[in-house]
C-alpha positions as CSV (number, residue, x, y, z in Angstrom):
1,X,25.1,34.1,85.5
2,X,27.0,35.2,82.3
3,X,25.6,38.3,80.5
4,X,24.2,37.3,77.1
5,X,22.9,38.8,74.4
6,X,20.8,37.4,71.5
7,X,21.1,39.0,68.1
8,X,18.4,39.7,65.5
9,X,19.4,36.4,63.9
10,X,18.9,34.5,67.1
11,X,23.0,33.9,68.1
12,X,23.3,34.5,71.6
13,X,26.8,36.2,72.6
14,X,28.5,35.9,75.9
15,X,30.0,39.6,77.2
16,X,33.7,39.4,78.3
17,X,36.2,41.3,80.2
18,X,40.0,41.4,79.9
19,X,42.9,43.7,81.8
20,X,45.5,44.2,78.9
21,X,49.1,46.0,79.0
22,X,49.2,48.0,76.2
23,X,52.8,47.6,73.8
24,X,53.6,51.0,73.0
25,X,53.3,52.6,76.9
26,X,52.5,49.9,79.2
27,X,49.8,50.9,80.2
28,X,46.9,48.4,81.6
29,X,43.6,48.9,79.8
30,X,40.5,46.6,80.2
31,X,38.3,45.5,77.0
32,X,35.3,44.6,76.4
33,X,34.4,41.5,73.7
34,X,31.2,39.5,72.9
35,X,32.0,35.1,72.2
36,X,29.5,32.4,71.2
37,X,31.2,30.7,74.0
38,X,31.6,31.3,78.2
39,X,35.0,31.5,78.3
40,X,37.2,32.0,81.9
41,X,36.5,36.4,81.5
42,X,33.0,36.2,81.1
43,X,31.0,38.8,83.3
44,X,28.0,38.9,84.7
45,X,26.5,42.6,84.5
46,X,26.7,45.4,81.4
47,X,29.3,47.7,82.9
48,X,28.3,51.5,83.8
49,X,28.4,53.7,81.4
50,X,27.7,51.0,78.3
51,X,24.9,50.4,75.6
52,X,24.9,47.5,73.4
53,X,25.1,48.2,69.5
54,X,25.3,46.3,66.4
55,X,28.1,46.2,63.6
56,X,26.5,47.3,60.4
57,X,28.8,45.3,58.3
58,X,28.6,42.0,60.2
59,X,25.9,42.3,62.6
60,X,27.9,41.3,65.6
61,X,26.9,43.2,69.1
62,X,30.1,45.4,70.2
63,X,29.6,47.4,73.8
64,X,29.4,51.6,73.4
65,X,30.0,54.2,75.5
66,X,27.1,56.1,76.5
């Protein structure tokens, strides 16, 4: 089961997860994005160490540490 969350205004957001190799130093990072849609990097838990918060400008959910 995908995590979702629903917004205030009743949108409910899919939480995804994506390993990326960063330009500059090559690095591998992984992010963290909410879609409308289940795409192929959905996830199925919150990770450890992450609280849900809201955008004050658009009201979209974006994942925190702490």
């Amino acid at each position: 089961m995908v995590f979702q969350h629903k917004t205030s205004t009743g949108r409910v957001y899919n939480l995804h997860s994506q390993t990326v190799k960063l330009k500059g130093s090559g690095l591998k990072q992984t992010i963290y994005y909410f879609s409308p849609k289940k795409g192929k990097y959905a996830i199925d838990e919150l990770p450890a160490g992450y609280k849900i918060i809201h955008s004050r400008r658009t009201g979209l959910p974006l994942l925190k540490k702490g």
